[in-house]
Residue, then its C-alpha position, 0 to 999 in steps of 0.5 A: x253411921x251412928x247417932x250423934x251424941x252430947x256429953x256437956x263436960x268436958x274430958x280431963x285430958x291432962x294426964x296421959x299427954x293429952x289422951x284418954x283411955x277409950x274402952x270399946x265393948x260390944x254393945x249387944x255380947x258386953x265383950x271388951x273388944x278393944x282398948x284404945x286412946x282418944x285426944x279432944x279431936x278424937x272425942x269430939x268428933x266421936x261424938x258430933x259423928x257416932x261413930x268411934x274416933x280414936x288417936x293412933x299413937x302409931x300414926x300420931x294422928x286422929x283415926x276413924x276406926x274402919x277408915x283404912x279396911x271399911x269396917x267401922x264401929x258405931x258407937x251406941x252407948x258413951x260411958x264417962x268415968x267419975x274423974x272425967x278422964x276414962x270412957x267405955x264406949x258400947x259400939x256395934x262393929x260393921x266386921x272383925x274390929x281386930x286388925x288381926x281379922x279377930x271379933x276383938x282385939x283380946x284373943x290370948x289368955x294367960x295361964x294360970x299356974 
């Protein structure tokens, strides 16, 4: 499990009905492999555990990524925006962080015409 970690603000969860935008980029390539939402739950328990936490509008519940198929994502890095309100989370996934049985979640590439 990851590192424990400390932020000693506290996140702008005002904005979006409580949530706040999580990026989660690989930590080694940089690559954006996700993006999703975290409540306070979420954040505090993301950082008090390392390992990334998030709020599944789907399931209306917090949701430890890697809970249903044992591929969890440990955060190593937290990034916190100027306004409070958006995180980068640099992780390292244990597998394929896609649902899909992709790396990431962004496999399609509009074209340009």
């Amino acid at each position: 499990m990851g590192s424990k970690f400390h932020f000693d603000k506290e996140l702008d969860f005002s904005k979006l009905d409580g949530l706040v935008p999580a990026v989660i980029q690989h930590a080694d390539s940089g690559d954006v492999l996700m993006v999703a939402f975290m409540n306070a739950e979420a954040w505090r328990r993301t950082l008090e555990t390392g390992r990334v936490t998030l709020f599944r509008r789907s399931l209306g519940r917090v949701w430890v990524k890697g809970e249903d198929d044992g591929q969890y994502v440990d955060a190593i890095e937290i990034l916190v925006d100027c306004d409070n309100d958006t995180v980068i989370i640099k992780a390292r996934p244990t597998g394929n962080l896609c649902g899909h049985g992709y790396p990431g979640c962004f496999i399609r590439q509009a074209a340009r015409t």
